[in-house]
C-alpha positions as CSV (number, residue, x, y, z in Angstrom):
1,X,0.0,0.0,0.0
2,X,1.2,3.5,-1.1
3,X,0.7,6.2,1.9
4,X,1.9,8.9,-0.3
5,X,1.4,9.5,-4.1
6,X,4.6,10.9,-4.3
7,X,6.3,8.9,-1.7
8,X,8.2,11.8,0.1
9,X,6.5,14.8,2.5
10,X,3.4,12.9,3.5
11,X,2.6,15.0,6.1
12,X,2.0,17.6,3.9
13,X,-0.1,15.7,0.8
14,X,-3.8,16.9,1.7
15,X,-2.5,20.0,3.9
16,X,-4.1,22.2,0.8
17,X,-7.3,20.5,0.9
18,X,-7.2,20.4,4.5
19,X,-6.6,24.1,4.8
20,X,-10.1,24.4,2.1
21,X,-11.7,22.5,4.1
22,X,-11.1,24.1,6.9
23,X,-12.0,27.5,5.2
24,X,-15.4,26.0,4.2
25,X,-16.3,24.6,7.6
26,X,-15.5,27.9,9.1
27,X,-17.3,30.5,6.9
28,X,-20.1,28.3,5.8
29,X,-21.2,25.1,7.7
30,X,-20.3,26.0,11.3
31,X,-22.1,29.4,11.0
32,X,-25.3,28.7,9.3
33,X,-28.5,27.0,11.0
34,X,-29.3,24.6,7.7
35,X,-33.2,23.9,7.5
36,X,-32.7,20.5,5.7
37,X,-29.6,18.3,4.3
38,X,-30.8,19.5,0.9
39,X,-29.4,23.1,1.7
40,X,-26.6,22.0,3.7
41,X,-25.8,20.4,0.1
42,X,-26.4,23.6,-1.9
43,X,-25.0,26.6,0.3
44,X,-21.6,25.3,-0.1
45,X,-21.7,24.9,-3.7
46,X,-22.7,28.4,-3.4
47,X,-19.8,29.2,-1.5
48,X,-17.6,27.7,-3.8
49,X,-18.4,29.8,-6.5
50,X,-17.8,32.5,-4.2
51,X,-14.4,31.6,-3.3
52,X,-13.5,30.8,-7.0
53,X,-15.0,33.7,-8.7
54,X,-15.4,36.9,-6.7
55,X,-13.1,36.6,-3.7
56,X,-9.4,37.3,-4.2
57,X,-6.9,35.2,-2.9
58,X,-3.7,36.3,-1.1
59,X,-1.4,33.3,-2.1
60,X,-2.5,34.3,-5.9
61,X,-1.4,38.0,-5.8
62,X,-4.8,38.8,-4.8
63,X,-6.7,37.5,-8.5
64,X,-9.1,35.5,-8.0
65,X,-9.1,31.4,-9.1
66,X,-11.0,31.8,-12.2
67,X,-8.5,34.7,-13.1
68,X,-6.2,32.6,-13.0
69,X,-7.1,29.9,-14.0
70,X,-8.3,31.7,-17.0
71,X,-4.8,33.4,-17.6
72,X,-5.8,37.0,-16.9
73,X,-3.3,37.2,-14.8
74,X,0.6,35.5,-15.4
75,X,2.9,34.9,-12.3
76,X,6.6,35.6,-12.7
C-alpha cells in the first residue's frame, strides 16, 4: 500500500485540501443553521463559486481562481 502519491513529505499531501476545508467549515457550515440536508448540500456549492470567482486570494497576488485559471493574470 502506497501512503503517499509521491512517496516523500506525506505530512503535507492533503495539507491544501485540508486548509479548504477548513476555510469551508469555518465561513459556511459551522455558521449557518441549515433547515434540511438539501441546503446544507447547496450553500456550499454556493460558496464555492464564491471563493473561486469573486473573492481574491492572497497566495495568488490577490486574483481571483477563475482569473487565474483563465490566464488573466501570469505569475513571474
Amino acid at each position: 500500500m502506497a501512503i503517499s502519491i509521491d512517496a516523500r513529505g506525506r505530512a503535507f499531501d492533503n495539507i491544501f485540501t485540508e486548509r479548504l476545508w477548513r476555510t469551508v467549515k469555518y465561513e459556511e457550515v459551522y455558521i449557518k443553521d441549515y433547515p434540511d440536508g438539501s441546503d446544507a448540500c447547496k450553500n456550499p456549492a454556493h460558496y464555492f463559486n464564491t471563493y473561486n470567482t469573486w473573492r481574491p486570494h492572497q497566495a495568488l497576488g490577490n486574483y481571483t481562481p477563475k482569473e487565474v485559471y483563465e490566464g488573466r493574470e501570469k505569475f513571474s
